[in-house]
ROLORO-500286 format. One record per residue: residue number from 1; residue in one letter; y, x, z of N, C-alpha, C, O, CB in turn. Coordinates in steps of 0.2 Angstrom, whole numbers. Last residue first. Glycine has a CB too. Layout:
 gudren voba nnorth neast   nup canorth caeast  caup cnorth ceast   cup onorth oeast   oup cbnorth cbeast  cbup
    NUM    A      Y     X     Z       Y      X     Z      Y     X     Z      Y     X     Z       Y      X     Z
...
This chain:
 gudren voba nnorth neast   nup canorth caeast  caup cnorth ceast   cup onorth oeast   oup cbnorth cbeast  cbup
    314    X    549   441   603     542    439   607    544   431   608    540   427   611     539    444   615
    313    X    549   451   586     552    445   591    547   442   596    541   441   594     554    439   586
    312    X    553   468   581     549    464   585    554   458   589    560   459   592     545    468   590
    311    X    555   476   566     558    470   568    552   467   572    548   464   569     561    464   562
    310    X    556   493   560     555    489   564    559   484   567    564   485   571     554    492   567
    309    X    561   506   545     563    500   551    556   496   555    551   496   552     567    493   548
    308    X    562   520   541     560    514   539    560   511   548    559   512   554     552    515   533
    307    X    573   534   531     573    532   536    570   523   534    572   520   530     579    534   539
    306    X    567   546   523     570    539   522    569   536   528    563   537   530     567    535   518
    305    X    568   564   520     568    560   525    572   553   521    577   553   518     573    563   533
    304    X    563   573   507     569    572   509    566   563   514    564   558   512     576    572   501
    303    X    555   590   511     553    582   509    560   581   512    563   585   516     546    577   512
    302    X    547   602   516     556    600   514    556   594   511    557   596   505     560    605   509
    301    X    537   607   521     538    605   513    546   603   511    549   602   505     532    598   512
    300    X    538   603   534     537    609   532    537   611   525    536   617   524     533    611   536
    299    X    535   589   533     544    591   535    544   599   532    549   601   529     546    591   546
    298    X    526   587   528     530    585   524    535   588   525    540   590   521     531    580   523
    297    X    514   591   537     515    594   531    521   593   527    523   598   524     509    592   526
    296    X    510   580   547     509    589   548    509   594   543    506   600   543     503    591   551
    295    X    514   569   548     506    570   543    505   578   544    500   582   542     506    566   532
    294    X    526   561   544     528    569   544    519   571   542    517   574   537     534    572   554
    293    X    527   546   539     524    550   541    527   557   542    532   556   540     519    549   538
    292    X    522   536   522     524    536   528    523   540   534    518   539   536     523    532   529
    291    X    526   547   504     523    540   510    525   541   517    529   546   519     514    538   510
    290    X    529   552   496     522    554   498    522   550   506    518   550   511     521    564   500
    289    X    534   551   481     536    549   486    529   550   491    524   548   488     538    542   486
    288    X    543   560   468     536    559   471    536   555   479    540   559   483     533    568   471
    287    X    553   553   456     553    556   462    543   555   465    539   551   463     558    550   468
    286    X    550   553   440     558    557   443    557   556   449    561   560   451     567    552   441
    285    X    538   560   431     541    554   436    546   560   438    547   566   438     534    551   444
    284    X    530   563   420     536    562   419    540   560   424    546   559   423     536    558   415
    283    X    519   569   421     519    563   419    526   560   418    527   555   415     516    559   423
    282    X    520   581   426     516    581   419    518   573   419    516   571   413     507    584   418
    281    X    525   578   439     529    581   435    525   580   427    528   577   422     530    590   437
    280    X    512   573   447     517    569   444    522   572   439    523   568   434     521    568   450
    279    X    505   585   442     501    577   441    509   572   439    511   569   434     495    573   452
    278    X    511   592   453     509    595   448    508   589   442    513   589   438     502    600   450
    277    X    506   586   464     514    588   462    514   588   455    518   585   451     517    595   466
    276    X    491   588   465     497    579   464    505   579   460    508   575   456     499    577   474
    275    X    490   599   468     489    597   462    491   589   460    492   587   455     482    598   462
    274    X    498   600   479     501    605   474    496   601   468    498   601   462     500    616   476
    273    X    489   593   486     497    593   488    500   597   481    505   595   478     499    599   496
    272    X    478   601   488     476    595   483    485   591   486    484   585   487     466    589   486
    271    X    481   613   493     476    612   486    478   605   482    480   604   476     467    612   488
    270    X    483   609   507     490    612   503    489   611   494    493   609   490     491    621   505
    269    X    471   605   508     475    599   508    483   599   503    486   596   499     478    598   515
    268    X    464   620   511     462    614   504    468   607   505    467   602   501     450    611   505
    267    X    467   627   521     472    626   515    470   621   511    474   619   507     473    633   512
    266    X    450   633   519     457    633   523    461   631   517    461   632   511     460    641   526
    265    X    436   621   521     440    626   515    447   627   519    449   622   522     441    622   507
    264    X    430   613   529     429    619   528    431   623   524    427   628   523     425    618   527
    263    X    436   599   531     438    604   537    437   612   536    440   616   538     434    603   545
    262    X    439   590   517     434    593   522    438   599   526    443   602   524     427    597   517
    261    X    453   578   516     449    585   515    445   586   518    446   584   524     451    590   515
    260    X    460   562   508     455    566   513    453   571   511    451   571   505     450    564   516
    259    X    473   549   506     469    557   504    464   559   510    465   556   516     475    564   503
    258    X    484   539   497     480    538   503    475   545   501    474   547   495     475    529   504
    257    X    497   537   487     493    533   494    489   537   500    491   538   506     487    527   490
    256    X    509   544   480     504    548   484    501   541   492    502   541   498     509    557   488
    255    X    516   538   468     515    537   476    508   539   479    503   536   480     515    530   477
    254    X    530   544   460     521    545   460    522   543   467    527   544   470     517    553   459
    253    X    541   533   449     539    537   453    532   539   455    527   536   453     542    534   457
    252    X    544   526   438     547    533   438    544   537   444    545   543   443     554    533   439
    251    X    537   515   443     543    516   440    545   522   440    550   523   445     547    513   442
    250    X    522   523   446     524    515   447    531   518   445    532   524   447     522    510   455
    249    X    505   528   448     512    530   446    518   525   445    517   523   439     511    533   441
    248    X    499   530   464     500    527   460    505   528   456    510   529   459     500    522   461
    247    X    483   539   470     491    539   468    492   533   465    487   531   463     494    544   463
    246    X    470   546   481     475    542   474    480   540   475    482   540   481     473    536   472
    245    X    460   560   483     466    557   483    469   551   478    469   552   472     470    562   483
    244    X    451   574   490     453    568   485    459   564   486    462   564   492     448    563   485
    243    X    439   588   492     444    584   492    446   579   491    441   576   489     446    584   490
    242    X    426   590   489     428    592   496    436   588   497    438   586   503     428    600   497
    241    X    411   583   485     417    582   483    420   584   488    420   581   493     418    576   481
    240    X    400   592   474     401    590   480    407   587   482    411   591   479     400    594   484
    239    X    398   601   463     397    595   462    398   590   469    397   584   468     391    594   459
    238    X    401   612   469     395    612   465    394   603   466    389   600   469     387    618   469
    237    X    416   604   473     413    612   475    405   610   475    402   607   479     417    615   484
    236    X    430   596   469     424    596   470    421   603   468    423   606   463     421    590   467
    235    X    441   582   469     440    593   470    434   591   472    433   587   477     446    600   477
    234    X    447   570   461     440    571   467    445   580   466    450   582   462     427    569   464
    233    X    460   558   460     457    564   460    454   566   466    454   564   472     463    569   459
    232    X    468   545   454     462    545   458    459   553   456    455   554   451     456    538   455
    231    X    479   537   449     479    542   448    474   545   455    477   547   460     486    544   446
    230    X    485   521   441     480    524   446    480   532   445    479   534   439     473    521   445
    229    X    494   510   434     493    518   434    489   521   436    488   527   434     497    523   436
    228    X    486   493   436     492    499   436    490   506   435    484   507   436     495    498   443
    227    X    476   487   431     480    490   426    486   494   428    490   496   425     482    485   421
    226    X    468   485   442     475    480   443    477   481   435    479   476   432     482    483   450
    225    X    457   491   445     455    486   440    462   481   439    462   475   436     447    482   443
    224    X    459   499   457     457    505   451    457   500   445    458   503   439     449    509   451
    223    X    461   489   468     468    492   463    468   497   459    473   500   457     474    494   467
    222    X    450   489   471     451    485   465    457   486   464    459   485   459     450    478   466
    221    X    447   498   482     445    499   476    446   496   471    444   498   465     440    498   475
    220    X    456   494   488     458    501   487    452   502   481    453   505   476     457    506   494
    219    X    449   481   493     455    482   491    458   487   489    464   485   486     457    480   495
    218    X    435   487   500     438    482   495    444   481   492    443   481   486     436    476   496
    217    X    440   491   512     439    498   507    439   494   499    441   497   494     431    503   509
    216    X    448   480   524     444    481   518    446   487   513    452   488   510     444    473   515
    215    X    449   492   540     453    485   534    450   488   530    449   494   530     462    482   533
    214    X    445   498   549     446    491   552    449   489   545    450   483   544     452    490   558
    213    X    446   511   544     441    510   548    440   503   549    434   500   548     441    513   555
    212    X    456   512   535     448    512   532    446   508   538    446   502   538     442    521   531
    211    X    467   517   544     465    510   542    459   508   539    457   502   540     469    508   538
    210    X    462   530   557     462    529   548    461   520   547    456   517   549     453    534   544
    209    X    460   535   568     469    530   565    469   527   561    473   523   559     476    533   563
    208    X    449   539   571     451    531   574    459   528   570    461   522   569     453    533   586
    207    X    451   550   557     448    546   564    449   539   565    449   535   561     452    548   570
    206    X    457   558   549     461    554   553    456   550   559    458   549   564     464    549   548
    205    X    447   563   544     452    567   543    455   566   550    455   570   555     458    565   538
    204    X    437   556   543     435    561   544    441   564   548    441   567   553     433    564   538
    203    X    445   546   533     441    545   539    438   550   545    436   548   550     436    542   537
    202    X    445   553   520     450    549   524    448   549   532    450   553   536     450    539   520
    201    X    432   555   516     434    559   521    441   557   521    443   561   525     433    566   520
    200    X    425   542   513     423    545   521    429   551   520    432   552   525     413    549   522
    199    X    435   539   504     435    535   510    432   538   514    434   538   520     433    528   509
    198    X    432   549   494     438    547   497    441   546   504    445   548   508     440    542   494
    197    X    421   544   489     421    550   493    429   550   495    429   551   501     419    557   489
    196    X    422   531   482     420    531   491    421   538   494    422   538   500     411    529   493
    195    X    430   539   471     434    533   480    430   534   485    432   535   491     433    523   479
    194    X    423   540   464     424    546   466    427   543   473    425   544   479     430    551   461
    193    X    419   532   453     412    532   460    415   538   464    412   540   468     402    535   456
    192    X    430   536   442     429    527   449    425   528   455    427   527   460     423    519   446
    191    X    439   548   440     433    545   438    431   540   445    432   541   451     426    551   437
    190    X    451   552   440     450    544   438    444   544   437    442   539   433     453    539   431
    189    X    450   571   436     453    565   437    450   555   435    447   553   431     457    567   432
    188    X    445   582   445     440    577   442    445   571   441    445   567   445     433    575   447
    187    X    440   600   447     447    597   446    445   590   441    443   590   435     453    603   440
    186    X    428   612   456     434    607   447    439   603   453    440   603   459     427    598   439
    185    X    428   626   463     432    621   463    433   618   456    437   620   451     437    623   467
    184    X    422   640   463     419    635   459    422   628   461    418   624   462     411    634   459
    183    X    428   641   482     426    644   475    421   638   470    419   632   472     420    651   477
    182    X    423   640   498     430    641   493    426   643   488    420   646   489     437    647   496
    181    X    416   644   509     416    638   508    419   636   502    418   630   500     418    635   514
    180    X    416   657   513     410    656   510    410   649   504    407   648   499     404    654   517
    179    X    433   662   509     429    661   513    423   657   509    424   654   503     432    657   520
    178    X    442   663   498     445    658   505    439   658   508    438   653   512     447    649   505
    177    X    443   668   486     440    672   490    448   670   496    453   672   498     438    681   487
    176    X    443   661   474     437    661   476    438   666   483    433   667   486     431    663   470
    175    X    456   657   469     452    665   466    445   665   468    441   669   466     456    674   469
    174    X    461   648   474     458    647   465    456   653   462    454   654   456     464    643   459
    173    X    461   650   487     457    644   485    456   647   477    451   647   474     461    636   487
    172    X    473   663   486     466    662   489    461   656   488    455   658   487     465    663   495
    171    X    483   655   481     477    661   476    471   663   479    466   664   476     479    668   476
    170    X    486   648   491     483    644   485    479   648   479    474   647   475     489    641   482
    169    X    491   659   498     485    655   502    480   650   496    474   649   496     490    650   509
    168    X    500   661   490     494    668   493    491   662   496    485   664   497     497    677   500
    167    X    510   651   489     507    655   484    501   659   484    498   659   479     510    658   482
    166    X    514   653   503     510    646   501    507   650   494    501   652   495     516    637   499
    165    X    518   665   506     514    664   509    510   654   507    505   650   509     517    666   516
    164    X    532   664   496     524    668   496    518   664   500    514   661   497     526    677   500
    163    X    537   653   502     536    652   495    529   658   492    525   657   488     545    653   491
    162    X    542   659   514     538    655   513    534   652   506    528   651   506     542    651   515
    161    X    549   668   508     545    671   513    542   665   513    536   666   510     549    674   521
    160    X    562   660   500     557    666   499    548   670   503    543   673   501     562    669   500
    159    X    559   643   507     562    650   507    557   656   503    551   655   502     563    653   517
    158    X    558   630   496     557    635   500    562   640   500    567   642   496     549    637   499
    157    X    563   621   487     561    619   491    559   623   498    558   620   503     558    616   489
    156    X    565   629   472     570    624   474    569   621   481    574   618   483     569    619   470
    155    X    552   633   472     560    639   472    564   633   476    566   633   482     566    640   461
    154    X    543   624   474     543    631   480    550   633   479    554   635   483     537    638   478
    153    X    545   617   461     546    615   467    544   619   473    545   616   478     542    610   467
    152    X    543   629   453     548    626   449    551   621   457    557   622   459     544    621   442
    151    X    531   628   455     535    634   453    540   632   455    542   633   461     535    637   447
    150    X    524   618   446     523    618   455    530   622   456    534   619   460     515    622   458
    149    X    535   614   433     528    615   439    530   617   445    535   618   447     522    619   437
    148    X    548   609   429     543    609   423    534   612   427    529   612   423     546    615   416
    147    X    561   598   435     557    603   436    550   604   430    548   599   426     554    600   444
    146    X    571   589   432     572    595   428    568   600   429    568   605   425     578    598   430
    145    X    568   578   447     569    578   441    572   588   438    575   592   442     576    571   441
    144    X    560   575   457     557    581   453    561   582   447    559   586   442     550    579   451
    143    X    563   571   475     568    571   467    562   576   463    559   581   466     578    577   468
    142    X    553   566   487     557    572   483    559   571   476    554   571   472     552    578   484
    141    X    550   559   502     551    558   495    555   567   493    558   571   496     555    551   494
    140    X    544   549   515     545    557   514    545   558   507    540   559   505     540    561   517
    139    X    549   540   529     545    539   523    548   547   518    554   549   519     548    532   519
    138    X    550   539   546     552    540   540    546   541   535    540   542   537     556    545   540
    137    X    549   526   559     549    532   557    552   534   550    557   530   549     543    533   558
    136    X    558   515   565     551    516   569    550   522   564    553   526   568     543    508   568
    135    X    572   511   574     571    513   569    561   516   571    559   519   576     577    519   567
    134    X    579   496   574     576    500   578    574   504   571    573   502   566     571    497   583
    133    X    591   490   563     587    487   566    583   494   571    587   499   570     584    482   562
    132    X    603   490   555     603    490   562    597   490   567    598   489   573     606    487   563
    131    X    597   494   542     599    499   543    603   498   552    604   503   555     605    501   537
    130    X    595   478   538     590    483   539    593   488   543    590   488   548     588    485   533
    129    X    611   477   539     606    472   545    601   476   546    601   479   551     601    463   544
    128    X    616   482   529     619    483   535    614   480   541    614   482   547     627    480   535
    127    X    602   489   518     609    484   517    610   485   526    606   487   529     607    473   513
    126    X    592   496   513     600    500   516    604   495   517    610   497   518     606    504   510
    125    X    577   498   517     583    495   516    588   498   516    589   502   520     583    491   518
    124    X    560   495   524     563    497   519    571   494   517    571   488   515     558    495   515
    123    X    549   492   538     552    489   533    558   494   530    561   498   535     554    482   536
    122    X    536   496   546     537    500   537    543   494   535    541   490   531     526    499   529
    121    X    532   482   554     534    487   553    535   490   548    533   487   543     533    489   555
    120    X    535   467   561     536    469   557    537   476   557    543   478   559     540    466   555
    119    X    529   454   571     532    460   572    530   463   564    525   462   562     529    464   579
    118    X    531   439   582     533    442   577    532   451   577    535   454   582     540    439   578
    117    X    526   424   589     528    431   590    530   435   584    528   432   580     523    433   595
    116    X    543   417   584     539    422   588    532   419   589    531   413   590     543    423   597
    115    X    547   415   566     545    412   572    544   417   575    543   423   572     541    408   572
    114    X    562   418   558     556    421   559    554   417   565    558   417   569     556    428   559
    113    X    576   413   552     570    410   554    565   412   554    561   408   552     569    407   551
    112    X    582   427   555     584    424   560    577   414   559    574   411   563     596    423   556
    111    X    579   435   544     576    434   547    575   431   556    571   432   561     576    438   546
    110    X    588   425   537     580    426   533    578   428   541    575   424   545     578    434   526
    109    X    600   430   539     599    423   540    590   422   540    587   418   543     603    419   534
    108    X    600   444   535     598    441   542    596   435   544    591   434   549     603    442   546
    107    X    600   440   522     594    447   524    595   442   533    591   439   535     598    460   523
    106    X    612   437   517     605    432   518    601   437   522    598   434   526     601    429   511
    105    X    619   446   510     620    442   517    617   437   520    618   434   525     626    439   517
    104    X    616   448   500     613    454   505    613   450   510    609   449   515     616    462   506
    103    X    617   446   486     616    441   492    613   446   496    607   447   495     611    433   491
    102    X    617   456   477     622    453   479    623   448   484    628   446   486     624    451   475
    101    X    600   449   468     607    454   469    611   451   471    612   445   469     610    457   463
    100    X    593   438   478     594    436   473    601   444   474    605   444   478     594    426   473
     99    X    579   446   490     588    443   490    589   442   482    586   447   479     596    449   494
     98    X    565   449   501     567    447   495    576   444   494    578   440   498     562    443   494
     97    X    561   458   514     563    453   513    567   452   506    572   455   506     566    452   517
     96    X    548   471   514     557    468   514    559   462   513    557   461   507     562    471   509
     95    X    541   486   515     541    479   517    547   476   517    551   478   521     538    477   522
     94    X    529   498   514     536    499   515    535   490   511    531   489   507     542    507   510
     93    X    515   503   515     521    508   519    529   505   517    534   508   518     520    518   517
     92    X    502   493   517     507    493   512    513   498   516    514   495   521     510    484   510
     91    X    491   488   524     489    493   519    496   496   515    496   500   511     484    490   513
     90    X    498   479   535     493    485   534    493   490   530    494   496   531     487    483   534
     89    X    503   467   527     508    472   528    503   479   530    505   484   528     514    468   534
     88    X    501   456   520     497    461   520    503   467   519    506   470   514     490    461   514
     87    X    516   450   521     512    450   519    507   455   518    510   460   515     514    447   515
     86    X    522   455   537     524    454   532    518   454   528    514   457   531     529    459   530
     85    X    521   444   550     520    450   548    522   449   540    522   444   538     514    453   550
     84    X    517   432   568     521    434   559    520   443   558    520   448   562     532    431   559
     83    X    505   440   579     507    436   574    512   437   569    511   442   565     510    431   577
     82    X    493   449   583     502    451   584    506   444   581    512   444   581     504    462   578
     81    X    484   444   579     484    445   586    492   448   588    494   449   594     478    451   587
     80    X    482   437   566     481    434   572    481   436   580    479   432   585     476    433   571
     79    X    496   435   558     489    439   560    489   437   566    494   434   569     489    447   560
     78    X    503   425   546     502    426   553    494   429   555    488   426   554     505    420   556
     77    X    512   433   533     508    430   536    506   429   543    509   433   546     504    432   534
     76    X    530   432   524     524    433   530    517   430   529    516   425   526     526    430   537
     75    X    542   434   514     536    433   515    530   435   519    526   440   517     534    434   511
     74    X    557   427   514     555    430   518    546   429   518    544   425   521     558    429   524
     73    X    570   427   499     564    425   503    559   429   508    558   435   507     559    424   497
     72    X    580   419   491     581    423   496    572   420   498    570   414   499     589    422   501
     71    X    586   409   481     590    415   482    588   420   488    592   424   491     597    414   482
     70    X    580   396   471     578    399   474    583   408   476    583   413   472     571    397   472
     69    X    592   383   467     589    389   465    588   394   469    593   397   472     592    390   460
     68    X    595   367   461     592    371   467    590   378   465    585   377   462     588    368   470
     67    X    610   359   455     606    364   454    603   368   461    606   371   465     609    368   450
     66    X    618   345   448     615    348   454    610   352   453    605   350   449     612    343   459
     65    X    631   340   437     624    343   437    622   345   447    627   345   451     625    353   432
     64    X    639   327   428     639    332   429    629   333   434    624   330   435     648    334   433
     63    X    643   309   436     639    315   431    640   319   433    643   319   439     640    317   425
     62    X    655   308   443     656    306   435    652   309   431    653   311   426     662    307   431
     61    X    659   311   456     655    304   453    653   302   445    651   297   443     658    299   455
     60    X    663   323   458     669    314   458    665   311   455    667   308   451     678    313   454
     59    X    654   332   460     657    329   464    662   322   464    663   318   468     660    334   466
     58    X    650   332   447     644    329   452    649   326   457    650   320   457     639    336   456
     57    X    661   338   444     660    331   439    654   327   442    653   321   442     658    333   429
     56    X    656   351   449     664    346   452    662   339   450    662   334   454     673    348   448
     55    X    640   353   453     646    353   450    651   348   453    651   343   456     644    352   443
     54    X    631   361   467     635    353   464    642   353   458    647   354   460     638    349   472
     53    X    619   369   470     625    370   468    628   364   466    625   362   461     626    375   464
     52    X    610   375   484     610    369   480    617   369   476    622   369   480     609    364   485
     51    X    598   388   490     604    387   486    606   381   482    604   381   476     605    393   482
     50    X    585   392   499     587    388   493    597   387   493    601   385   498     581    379   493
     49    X    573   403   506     581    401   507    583   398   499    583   402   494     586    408   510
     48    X    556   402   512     562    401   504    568   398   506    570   392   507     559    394   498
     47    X    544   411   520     551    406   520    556   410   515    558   416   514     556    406   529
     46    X    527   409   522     535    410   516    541   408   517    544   403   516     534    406   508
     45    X    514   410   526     521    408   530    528   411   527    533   414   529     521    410   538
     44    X    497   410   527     503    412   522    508   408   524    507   402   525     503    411   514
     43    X    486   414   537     488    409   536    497   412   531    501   417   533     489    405   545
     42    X    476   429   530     479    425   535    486   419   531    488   419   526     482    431   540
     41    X    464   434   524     468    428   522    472   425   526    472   419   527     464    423   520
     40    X    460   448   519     462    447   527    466   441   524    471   442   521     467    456   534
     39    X    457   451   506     452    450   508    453   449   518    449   449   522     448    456   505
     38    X    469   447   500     463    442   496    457   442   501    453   437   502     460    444   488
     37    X    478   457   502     477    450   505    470   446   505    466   443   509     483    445   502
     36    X    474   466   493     472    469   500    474   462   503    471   462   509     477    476   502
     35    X    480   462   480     471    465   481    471   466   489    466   469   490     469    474   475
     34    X    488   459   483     486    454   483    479   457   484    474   454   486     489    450   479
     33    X    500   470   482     499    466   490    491   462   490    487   463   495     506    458   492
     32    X    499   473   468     496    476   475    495   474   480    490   476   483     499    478   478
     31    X    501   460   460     496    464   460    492   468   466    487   469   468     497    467   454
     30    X    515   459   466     512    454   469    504   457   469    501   457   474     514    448   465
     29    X    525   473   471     521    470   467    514   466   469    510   468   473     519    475   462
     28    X    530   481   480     534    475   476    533   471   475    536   466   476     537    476   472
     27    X    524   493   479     524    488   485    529   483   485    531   480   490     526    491   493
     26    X    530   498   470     523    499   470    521   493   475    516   489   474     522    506   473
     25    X    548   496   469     544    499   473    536   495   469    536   490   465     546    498   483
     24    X    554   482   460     556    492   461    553   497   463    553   502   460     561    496   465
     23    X    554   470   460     548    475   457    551   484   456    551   489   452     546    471   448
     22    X    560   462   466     563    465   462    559   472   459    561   476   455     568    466   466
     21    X    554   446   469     554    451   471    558   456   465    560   453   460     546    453   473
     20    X    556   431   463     561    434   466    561   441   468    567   444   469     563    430   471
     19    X    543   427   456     553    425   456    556   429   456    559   432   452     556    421   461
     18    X    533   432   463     535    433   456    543   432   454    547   436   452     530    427   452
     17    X    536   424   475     536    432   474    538   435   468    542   439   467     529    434   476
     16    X    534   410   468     540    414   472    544   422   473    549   424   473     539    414   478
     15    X    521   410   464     527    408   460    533   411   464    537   415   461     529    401   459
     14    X    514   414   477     515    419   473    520   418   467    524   423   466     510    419   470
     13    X    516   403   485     519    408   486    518   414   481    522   419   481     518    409   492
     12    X    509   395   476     517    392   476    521   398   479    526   400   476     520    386   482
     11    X    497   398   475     499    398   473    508   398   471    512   400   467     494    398   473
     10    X    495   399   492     496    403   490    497   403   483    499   409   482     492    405   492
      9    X    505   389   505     501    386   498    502   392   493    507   392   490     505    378   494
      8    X    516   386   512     509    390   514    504   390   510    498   391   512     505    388   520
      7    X    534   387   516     526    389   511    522   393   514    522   398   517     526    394   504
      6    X    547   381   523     542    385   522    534   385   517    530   381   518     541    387   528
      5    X    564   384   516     557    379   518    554   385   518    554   390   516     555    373   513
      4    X    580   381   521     576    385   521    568   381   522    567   376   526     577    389   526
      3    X    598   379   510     593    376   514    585   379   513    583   380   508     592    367   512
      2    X    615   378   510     607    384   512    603   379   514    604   376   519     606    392   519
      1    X    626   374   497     623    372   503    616   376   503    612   377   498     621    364   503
C-alpha cells in the first residue's frame, strides 16, 4: 500500500533527503542545497511516498511483520512568487525527484501530488515521465576519459582549422602579446578572499541575469567551508584579478559552477575554459560538466548536449 505525506519540519526533511537522494550529482547533496536554502527559508513541502508491506503471517493473523519504508520523495519549497519549486532550486542547474532503484514508476505519482501553483525548472532524468515533459534547455558535458591535456581535448573535439585558431589566440594571452591589457597573468588556486572578485565580475558579465544580483553571495561562500572539493581560481594581472571561477569536483566529475571575466583581455574566458579543463584532467575526473546553457561557447566547443526539463502547474 502507497501512502503520501507531507513535511515541513526541516530537520525531518533532511532525514529524508539523506535517505533517499542518490548522491550522484553535486546537486544531490544535502550539504549543497542547504548552504543556499538556509539563507531564502522558504516554507519546506516534502512529499514522502511510503510503501507499507504486510507479511502473510500479518495477513492471517498469526503475527508476523508490517513494514513502512520510505520509497519516493518530492522535495519542494514554496517561493513566494511563482510557488512550489524544487528545494533552493535557484542556485542549483539540475533537480529530481528522489525513487528508491527500480521504482521509476513513482516519478509521476510524485508529481501528480504537486500543488498549484507550481513551477520547476533544470529538472534532470531519463526515466519515461521526465523525458515527457517540455523541454526548457540543455546541460553541456564532456567525457575526459584517456585524455592527458588540453591537447588532448582540441584533437578529439575540433576541427583542424579550428584547433589552430584556439591555440594562436591562447598564445597570444600567455606570450603577452593580446594587447596593452594581456601579460604577467598568475594562475591563483583556492585562495578564499578571491570569490568576492568572482562575484563582481560574474555580474559584470551577465548583468541583470546574473543570480548574484537577487540571491544570497552567502551561500557561494560557505560551500568553500562544506569540505566538498572546491576548486576556486583567480587570473590575475599585477595582482588584479581579471578572471575567476569555481568548480566543484564531486564523483568523478568537475562542475564548472559559476565564472567572470573582465571585457579587457581578448579571449581571456577561452583562458580560464582551458585552465579548468586542464584542472579537471589533473584530478582525475571522468566528465567535466560545464552546466546549464550554450553561454556562447559550449556548442562551439563541442560539448555533448543533456537535455533538462520543465514542470509548470497553475
Amino acid at each position: 500500500m502507497l501512502e503520501f505525506k507531507v513535511i515541513t519540519d526541516l530537520a525531518t526533511a533532511r532525514q529524508l533527503w539523506i535517505e533517499l537522494s542518490p548522491g550522484e550529482s553535486v546537486f544531490d547533496l544535502w550539504d549543497f542545497r542547504y548552504c543556499f536554502y538556509k539563507y531564502e527559508p522558504y516554507p519546506l513541502y516534502f512529499i514522502a511516498a511510503y510503501e507499507t508491506e504486510v507479511s502473510s503471517l500479518a495477513l492471517s493473523g498469526v503475527g508476523g511483520s508490517v513494514e513502512t519504508k520510505l520509497v519516493g520523495l518530492m522535495p519542494l519549497d514554496k517561493h513566494p512568487e511563482h510557488g512550489y519549486e524544487f528545494l533552493a532550486e535557484d542556485a542549483c542547474e539540475e533537480s529530481r525527484p528522489f525513487v528508491r532503484p527500480g521504482r521509476e514508476e513513482l516519478i509521476p505519482l510524485l508529481y501528480a501530488q504537486v500543488p498549484a501553483p507550481a513551477k520547476f525548472f533544470d529538472i534532470s532524468g531519463s526515466d519515461f515521465y521526465t523525458m515527457a515533459l517540455p523541454l526548457e534547455d540543455y546541460k553541456y558535458t564532456v567525457s575526459l576519459g584517456g585524455w592527458r591535456d588540453f591537447n588532448d581535448f582540441l584533437t578529439a573535439r575540433q576541427s583542424p582549422k579550428k584547433r589552430r585558431n584556439i591555440k594562436q589566440e591562447l598564445r597570444e594571452i600567455e606570450s603577452n602579446s593580446n594587447g596593452e591589457d594581456s601579460g604577467n597573468l598568475e594562475i591563483v588556486w583556492n585562495n578564499t578572499p578571491d570569490i568576492e572578485d568572482l562575484f563582481e565580475l560574474n555580474v559584470e558579465n551577465f548583468g541583470e541575469d546574473s543570480y548574484l544580483n537577487q540571491h544570497g553571495r552567502q551561500g557561494w561562500r560557505e560551500l568553500l567551508d562544506t569540505g566538498l572539493n572546491c576548486q576556486l581560481v583567480a587570473v590575475k594581472k599585477d595582482g588584479r584579478t581579471v578572471a575567476a571561477s569555481l568548480a566543484i569536483y564531486y564523483n568523478h566529475t568537475y562542475y564548472y559552477l559559476i565564472n567572470g571575466v573582465t571585457h579587457n583581455i581578448n579571449n581571456l574566458g577561452k583562458y580560464l575554459n582551458k585552465i579548468n579543463i586542464e584542472r579537471a584532467i589533473s584530478l582525475g575526473a571522468k566528465f567535466f560538466d560545464a552546466g546549464l546553457g550554450d553561454c556562447n561557447w559550449k556548442e562551439a566547443w563541442h560539448f555533448d548536449r543533456v537535455p533538462q526539463y520543465k514542470f509548470i502547474k497553475l
